[in-house]
Structure formats: C-alpha cells, structure tokens
HTML snippet that shows the backbone in 3Dmol.js (N, CA, C, O; Angstrom):
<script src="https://3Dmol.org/build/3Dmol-min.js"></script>
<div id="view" style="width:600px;height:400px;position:relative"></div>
<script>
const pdb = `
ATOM      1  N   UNK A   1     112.643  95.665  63.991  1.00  0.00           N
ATOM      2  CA  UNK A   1     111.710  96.052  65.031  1.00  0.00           C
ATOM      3  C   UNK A   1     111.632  94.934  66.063  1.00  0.00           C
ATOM      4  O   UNK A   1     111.532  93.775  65.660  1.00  0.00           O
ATOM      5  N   UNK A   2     111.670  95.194  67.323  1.00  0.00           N
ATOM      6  CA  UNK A   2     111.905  94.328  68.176  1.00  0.00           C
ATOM      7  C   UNK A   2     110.169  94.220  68.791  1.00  0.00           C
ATOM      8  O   UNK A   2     109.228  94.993  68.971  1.00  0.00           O
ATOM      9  N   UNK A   3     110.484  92.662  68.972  1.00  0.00           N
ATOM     10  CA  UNK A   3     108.991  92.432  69.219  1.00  0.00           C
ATOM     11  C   UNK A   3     108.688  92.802  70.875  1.00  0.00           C
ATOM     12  O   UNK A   3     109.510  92.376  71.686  1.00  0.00           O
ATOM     13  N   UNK A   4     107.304  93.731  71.466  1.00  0.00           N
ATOM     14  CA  UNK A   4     107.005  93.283  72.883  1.00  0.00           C
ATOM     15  C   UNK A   4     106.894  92.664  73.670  1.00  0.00           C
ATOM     16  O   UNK A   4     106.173  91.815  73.145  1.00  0.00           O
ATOM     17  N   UNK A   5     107.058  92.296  74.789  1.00  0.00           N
ATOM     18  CA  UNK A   5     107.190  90.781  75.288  1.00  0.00           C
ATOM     19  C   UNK A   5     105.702  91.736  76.665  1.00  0.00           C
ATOM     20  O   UNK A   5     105.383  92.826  77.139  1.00  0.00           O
ATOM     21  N   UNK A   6     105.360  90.368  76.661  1.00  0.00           N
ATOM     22  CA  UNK A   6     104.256  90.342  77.622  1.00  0.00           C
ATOM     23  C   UNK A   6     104.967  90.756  79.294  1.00  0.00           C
ATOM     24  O   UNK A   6     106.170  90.893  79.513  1.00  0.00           O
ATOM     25  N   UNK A   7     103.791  90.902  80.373  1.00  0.00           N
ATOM     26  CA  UNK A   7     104.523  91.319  82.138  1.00  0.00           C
ATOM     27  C   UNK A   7     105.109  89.831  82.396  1.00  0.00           C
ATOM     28  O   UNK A   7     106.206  89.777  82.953  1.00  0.00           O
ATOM     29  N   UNK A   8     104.321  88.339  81.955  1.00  0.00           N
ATOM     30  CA  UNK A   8     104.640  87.386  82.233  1.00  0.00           C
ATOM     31  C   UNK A   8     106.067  87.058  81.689  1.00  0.00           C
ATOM     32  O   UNK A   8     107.021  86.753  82.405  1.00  0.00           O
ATOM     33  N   UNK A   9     106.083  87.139  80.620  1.00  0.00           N
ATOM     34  CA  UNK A   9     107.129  87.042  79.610  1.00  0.00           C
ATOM     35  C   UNK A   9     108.452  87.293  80.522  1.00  0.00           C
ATOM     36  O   UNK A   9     109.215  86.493  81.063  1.00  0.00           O
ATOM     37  N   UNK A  10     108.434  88.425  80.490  1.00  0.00           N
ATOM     38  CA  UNK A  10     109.687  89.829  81.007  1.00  0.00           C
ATOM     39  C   UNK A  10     109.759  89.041  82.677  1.00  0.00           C
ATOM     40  O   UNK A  10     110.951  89.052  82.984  1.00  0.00           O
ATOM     41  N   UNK A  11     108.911  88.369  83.848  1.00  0.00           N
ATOM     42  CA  UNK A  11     109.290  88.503  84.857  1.00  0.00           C
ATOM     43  C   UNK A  11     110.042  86.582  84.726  1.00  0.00           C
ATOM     44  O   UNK A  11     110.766  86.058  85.572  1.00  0.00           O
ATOM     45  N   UNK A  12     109.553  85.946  83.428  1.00  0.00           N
ATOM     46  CA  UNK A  12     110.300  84.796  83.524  1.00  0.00           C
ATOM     47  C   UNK A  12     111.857  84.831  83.260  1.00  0.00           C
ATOM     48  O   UNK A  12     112.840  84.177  83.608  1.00  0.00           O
ATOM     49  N   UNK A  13     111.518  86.179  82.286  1.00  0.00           N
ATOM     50  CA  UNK A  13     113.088  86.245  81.702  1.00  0.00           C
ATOM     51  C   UNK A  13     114.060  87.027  82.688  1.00  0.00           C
ATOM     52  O   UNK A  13     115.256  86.900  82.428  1.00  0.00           O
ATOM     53  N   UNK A  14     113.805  87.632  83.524  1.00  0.00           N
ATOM     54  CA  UNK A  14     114.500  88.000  84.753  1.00  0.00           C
ATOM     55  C   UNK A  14     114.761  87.204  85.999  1.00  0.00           C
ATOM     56  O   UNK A  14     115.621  87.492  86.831  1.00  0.00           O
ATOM     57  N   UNK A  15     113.893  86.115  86.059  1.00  0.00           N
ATOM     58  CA  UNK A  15     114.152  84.879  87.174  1.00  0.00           C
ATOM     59  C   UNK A  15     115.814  84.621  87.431  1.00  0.00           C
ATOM     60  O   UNK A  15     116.577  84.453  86.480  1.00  0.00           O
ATOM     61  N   UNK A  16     116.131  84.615  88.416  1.00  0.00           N
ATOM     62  CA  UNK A  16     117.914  84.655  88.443  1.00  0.00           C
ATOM     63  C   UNK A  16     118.469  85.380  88.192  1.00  0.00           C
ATOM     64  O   UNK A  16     119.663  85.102  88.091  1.00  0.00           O
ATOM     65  N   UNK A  17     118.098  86.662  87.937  1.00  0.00           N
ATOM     66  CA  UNK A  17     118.683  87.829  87.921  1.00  0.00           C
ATOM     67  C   UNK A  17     118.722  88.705  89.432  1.00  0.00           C
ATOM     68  O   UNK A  17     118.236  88.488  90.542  1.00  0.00           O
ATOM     69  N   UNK A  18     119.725  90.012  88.736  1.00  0.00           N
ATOM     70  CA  UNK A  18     119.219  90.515  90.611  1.00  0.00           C
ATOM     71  C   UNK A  18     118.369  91.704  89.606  1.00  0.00           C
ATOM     72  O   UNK A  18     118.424  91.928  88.397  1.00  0.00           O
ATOM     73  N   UNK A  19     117.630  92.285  90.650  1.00  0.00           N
ATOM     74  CA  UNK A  19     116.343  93.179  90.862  1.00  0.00           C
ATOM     75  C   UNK A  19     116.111  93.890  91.734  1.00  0.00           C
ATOM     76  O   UNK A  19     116.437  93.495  92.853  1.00  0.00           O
ATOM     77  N   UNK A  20     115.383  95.379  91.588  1.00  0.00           N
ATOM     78  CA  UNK A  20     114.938  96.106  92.267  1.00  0.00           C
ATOM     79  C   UNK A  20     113.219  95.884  92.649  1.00  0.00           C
ATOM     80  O   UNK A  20     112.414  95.902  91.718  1.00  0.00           O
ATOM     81  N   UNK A  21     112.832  95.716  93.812  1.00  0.00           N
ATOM     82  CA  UNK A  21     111.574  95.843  94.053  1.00  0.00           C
ATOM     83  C   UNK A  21     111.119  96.643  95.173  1.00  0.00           C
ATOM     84  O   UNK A  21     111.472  96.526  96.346  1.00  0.00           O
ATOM     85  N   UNK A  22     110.467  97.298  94.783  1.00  0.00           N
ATOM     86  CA  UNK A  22     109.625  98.765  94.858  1.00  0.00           C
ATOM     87  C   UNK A  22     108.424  98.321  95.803  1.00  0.00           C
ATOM     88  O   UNK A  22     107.673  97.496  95.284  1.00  0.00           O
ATOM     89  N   UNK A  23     108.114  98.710  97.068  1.00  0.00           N
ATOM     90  CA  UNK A  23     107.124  98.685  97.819  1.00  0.00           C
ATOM     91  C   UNK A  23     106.108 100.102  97.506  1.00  0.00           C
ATOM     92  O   UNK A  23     106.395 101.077  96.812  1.00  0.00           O
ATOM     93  N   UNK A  24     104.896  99.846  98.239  1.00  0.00           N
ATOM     94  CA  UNK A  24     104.229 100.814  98.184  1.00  0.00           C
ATOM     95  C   UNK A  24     104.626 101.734  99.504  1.00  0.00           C
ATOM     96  O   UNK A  24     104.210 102.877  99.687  1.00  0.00           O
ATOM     97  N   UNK A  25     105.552 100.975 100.423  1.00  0.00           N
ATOM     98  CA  UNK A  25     105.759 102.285 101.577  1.00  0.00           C
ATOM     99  C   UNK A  25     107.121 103.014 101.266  1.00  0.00           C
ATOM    100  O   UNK A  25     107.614 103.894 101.973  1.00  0.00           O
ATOM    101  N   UNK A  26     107.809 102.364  99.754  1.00  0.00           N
ATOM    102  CA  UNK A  26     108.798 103.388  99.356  1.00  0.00           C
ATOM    103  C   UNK A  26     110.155 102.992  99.856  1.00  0.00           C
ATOM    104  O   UNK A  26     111.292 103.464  99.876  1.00  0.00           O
ATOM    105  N   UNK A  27     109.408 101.711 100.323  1.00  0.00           N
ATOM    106  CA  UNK A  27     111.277 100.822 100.260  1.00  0.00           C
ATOM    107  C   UNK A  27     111.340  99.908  99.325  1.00  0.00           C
ATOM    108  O   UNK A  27     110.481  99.261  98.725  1.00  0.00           O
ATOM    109  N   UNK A  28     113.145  99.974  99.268  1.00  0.00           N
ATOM    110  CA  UNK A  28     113.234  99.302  98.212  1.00  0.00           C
ATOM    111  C   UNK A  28     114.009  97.662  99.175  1.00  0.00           C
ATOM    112  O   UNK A  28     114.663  97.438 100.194  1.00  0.00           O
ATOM    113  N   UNK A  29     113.279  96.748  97.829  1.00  0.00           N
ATOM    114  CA  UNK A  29     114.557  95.153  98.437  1.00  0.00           C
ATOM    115  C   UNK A  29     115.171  95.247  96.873  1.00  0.00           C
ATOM    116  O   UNK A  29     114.573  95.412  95.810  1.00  0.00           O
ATOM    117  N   UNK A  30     116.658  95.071  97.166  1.00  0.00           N
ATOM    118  CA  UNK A  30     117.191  94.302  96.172  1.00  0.00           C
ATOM    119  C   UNK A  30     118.058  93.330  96.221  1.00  0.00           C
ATOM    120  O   UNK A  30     118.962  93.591  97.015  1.00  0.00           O
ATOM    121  N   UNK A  31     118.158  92.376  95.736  1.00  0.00           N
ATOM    122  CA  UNK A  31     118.425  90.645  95.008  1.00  0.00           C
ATOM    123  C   UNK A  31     118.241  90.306  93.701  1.00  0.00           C
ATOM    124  O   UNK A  31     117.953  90.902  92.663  1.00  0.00           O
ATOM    125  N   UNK A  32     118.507  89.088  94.062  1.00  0.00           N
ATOM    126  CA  UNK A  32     117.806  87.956  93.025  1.00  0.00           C
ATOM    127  C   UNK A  32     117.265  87.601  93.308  1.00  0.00           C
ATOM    128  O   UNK A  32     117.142  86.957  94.349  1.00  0.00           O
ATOM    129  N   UNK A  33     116.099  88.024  91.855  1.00  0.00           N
ATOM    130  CA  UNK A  33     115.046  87.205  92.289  1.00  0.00           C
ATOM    131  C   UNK A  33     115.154  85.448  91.856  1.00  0.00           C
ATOM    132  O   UNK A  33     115.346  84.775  90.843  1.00  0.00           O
ATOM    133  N   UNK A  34     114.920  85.251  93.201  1.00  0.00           N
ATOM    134  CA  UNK A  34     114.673  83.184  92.734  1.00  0.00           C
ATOM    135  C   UNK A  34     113.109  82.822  92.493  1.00  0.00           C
ATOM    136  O   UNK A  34     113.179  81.674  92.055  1.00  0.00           O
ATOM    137  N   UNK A  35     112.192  83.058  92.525  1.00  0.00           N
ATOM    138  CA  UNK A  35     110.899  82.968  92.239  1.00  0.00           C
ATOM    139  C   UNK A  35     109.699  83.740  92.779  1.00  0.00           C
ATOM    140  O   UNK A  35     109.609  84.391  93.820  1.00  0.00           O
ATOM    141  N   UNK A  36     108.717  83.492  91.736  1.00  0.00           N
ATOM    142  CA  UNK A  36     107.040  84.931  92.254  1.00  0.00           C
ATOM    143  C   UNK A  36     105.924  83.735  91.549  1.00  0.00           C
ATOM    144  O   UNK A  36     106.164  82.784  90.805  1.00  0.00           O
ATOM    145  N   UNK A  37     105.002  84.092  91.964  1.00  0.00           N
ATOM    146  CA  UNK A  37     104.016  83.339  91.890  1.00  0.00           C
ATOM    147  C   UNK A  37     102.776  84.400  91.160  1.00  0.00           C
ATOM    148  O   UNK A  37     103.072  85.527  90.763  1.00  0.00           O
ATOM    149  N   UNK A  38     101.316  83.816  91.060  1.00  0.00           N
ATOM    150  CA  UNK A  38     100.153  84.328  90.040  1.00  0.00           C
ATOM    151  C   UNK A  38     100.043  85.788  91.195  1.00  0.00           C
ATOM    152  O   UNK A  38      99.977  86.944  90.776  1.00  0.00           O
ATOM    153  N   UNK A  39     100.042  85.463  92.478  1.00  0.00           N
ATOM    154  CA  UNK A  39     100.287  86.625  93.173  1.00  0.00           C
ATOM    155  C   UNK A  39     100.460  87.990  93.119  1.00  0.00           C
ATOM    156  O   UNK A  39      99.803  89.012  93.318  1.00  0.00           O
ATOM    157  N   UNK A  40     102.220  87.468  92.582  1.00  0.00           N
ATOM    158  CA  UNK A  40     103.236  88.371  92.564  1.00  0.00           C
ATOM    159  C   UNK A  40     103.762  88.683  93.947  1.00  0.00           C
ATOM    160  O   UNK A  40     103.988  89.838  94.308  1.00  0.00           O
ATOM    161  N   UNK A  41     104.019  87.247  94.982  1.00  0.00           N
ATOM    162  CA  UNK A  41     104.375  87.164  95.994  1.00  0.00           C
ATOM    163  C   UNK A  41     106.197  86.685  95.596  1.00  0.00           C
ATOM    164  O   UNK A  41     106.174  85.590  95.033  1.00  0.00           O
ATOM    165  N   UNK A  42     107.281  87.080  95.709  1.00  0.00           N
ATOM    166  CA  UNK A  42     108.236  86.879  95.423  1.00  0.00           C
ATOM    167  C   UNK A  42     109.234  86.508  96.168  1.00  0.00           C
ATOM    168  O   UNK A  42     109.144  87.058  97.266  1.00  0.00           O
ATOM    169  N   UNK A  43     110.321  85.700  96.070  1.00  0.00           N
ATOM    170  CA  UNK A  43     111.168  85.398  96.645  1.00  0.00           C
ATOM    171  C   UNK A  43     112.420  85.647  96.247  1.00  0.00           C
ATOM    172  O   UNK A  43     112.841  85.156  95.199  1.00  0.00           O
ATOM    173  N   UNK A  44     113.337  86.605  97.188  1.00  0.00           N
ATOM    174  CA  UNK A  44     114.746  86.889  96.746  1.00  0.00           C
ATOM    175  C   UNK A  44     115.768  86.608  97.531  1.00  0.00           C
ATOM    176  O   UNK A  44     115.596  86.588  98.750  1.00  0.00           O
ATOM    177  N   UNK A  45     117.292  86.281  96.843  1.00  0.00           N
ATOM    178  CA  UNK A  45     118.106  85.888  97.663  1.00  0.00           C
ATOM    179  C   UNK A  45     119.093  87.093  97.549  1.00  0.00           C
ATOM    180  O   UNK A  45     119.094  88.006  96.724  1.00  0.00           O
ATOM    181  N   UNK A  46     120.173  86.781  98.898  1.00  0.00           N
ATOM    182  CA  UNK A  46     121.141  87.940  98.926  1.00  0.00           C
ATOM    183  C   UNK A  46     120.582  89.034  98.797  1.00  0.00           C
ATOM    184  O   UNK A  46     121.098  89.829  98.011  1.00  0.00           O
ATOM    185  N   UNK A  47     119.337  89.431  99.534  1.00  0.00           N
ATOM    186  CA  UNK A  47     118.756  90.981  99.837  1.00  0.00           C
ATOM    187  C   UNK A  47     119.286  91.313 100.655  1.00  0.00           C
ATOM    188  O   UNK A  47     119.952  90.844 101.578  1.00  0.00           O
ATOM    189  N   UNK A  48     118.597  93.285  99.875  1.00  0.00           N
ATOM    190  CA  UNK A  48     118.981  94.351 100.684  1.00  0.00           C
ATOM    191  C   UNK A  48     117.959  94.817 101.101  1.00  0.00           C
ATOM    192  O   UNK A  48     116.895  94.435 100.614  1.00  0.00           O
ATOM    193  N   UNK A  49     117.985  95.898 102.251  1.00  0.00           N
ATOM    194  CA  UNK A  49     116.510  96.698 102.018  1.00  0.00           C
ATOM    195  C   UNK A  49     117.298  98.011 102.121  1.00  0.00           C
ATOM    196  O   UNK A  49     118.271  98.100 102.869  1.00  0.00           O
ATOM    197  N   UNK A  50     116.890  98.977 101.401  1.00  0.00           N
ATOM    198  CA  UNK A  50     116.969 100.337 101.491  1.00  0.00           C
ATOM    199  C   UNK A  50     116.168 101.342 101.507  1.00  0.00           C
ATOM    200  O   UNK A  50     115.452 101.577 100.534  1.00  0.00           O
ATOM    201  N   UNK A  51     116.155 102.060 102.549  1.00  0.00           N
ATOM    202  CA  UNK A  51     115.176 103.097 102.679  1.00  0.00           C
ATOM    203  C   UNK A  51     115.823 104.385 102.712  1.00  0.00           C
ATOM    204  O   UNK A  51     116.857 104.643 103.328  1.00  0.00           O
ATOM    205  N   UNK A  52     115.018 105.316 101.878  1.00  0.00           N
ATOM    206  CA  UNK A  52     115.238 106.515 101.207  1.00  0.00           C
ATOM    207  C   UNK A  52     116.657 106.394 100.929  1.00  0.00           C
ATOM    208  O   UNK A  52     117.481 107.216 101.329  1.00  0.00           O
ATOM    209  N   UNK A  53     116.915 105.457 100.302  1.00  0.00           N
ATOM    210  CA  UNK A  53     118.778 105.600  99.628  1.00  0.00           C
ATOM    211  C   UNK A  53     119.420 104.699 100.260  1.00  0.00           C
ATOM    212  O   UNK A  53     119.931 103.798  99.594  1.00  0.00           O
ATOM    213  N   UNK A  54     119.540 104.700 101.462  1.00  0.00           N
ATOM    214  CA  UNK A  54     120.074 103.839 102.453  1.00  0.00           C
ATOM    215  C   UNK A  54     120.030 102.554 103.085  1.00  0.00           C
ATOM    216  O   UNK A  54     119.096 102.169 103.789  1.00  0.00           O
ATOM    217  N   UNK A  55     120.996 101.944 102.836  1.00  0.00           N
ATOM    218  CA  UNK A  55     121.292 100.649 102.658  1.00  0.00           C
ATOM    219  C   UNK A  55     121.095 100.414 104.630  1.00  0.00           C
ATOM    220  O   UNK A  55     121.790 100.936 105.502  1.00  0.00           O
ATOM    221  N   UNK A  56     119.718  99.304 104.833  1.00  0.00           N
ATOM    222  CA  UNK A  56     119.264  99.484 106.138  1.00  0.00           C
ATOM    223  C   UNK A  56     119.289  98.737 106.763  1.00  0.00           C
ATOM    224  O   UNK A  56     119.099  98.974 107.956  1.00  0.00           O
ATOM    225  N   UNK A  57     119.642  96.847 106.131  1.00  0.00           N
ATOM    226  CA  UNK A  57     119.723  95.596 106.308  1.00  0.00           C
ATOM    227  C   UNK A  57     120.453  94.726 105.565  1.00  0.00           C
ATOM    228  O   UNK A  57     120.799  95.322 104.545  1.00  0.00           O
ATOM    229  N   UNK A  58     120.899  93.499 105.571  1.00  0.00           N
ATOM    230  CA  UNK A  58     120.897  92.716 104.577  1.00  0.00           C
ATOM    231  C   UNK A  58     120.521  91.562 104.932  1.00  0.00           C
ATOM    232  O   UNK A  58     120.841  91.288 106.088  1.00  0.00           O
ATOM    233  N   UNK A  59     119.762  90.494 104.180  1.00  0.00           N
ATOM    234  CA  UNK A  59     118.757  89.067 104.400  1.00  0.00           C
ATOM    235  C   UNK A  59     119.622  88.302 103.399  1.00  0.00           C
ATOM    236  O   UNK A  59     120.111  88.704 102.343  1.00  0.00           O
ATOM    237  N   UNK A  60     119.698  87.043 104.012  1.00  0.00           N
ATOM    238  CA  UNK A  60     120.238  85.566 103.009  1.00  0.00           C
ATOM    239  C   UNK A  60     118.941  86.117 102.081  1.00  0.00           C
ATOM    240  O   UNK A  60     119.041  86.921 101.155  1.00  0.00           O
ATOM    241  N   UNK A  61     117.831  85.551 102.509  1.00  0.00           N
ATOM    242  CA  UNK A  61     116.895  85.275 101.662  1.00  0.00           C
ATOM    243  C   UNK A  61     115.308  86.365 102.137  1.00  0.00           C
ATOM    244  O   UNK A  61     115.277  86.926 103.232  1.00  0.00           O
ATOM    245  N   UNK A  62     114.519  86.451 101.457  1.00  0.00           N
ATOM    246  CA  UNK A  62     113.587  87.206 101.779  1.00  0.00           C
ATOM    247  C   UNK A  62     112.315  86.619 101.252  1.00  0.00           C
ATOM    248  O   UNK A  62     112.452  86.090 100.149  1.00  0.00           O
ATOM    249  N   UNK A  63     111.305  86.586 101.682  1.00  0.00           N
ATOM    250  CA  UNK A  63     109.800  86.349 100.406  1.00  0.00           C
ATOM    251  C   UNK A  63     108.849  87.951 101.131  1.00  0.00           C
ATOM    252  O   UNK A  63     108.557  88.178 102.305  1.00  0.00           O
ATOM    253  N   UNK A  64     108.553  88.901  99.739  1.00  0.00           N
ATOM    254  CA  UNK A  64     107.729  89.670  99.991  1.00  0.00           C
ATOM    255  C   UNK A  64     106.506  89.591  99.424  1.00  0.00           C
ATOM    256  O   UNK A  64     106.383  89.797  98.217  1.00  0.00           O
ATOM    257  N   UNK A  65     105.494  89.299 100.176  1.00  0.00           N
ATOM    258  CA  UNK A  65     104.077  89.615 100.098  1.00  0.00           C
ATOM    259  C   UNK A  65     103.444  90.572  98.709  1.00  0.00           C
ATOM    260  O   UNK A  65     103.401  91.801  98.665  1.00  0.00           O
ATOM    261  N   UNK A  66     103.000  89.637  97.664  1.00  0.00           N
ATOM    262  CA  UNK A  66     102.381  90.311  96.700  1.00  0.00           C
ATOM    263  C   UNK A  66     101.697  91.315  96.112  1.00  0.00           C
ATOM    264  O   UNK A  66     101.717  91.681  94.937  1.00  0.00           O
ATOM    265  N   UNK A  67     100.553  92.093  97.855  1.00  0.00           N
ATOM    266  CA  UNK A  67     100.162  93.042  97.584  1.00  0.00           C
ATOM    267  C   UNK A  67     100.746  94.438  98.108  1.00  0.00           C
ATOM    268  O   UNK A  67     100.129  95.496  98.233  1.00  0.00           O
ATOM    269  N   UNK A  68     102.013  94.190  98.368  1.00  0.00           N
ATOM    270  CA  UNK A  68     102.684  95.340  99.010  1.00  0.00           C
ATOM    271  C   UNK A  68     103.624  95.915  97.348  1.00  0.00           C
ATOM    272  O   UNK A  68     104.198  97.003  97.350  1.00  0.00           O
ATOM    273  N   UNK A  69     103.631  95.129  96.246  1.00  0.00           N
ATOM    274  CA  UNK A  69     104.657  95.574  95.776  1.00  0.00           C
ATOM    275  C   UNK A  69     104.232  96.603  94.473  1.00  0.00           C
ATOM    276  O   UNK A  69     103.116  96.609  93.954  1.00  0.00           O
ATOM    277  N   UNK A  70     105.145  97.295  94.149  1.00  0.00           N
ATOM    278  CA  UNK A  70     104.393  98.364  93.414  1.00  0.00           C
ATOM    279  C   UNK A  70     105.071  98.427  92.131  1.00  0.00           C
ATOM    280  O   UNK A  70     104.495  98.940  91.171  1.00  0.00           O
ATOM    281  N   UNK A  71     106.314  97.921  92.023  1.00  0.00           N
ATOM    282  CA  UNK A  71     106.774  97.552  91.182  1.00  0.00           C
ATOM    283  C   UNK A  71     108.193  96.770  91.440  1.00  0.00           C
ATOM    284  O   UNK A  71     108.746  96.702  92.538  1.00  0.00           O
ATOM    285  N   UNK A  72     108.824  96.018  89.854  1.00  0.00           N
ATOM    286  CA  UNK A  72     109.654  94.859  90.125  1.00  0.00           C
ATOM    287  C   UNK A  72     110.115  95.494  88.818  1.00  0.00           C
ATOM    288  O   UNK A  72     109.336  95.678  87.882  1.00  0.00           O
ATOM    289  N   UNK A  73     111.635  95.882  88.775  1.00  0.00           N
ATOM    290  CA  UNK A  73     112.483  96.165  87.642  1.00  0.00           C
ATOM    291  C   UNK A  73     113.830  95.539  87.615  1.00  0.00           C
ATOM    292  O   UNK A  73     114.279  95.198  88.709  1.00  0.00           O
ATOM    293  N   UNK A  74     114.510  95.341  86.619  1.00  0.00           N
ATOM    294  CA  UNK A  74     115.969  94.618  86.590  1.00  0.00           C
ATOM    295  C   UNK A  74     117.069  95.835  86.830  1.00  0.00           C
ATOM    296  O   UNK A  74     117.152  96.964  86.347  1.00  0.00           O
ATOM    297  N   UNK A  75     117.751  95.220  87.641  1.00  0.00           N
ATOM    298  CA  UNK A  75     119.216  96.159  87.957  1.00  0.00           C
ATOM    299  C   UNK A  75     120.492  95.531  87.507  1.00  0.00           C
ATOM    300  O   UNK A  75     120.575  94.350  87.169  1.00  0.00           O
ATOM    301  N   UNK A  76     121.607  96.483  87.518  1.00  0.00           N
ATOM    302  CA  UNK A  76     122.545  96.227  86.524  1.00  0.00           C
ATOM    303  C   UNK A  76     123.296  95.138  87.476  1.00  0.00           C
ATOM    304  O   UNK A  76     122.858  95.128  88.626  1.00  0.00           O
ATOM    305  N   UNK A  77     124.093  94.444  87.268  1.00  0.00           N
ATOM    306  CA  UNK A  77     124.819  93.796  87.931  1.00  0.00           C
ATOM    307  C   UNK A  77     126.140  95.059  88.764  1.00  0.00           C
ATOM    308  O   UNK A  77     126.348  96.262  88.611  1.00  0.00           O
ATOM    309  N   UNK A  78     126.839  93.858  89.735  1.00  0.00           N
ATOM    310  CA  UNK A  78     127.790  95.432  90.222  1.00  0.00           C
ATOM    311  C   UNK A  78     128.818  94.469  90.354  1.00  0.00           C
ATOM    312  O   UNK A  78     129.946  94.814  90.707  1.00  0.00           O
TER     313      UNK A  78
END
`;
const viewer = $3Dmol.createViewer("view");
viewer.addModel(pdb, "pdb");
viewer.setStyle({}, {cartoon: {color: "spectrum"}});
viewer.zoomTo();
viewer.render();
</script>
C-alpha cells in the first residue's frame, strides 16, 4: 500500500519538473516548474501558454500570480 503524500509534499517533489498550470480564466502555462512559494505564486521556465488547445506564446521564463491559479499538475515529458 502506497503511502499519501501531503499538497506540500507532491509540489516539492515536482520542483524541476515540467507541468501543467491551470488558470481560473482557462488558460493553460506549461514548463518547468523552477519554484512557488506559501502563496502558490510560481515560477516557470521554457513556458507555453495555451488557450483553448492552442499553443498562443512561448516565454524563457514566466512567474504567475498565486491567486489566479486553479490548479498545478505534472505532465509527461515529450
């Protein structure tokens, strides 16, 4: 049985990974994430932004604002 890991837990163990993050206006950024704070103000490198599917930008680096985000999940590598 595999043990639960805490939200803190899970967002240390994804640090340097790349990631999907989920706004509340329904765009997405994805990167790596390089660091987030008690916030949940985050900083990613080699972003994208995509809206409704579509790949709309790309940023060296990005920091998004903590209360915009609605969720933060891990994506596969490509």
């Amino acid at each position: 049985m595999s043990r639960r890991q805490t939200p803190s837990e899970f967002l240390n163990q994804i640090r340097g990974r790349p990631v999907v993050v989920k706004l509340n206006s329904g765009v997405d950024y994805r990167g790596v994430l390089s660091c987030l704070d008690g916030y949940m103000n985050i900083a990613l490198e080699q972003t994208e932004e995509y809206v409704n599917g579509q790949l709309k930008n790309k940023y060296g680096d990005a920091f998004i604002r903590g209360n915009n985000v609605l969720y933060i999940s891990t994506q596969k590598r490509r």
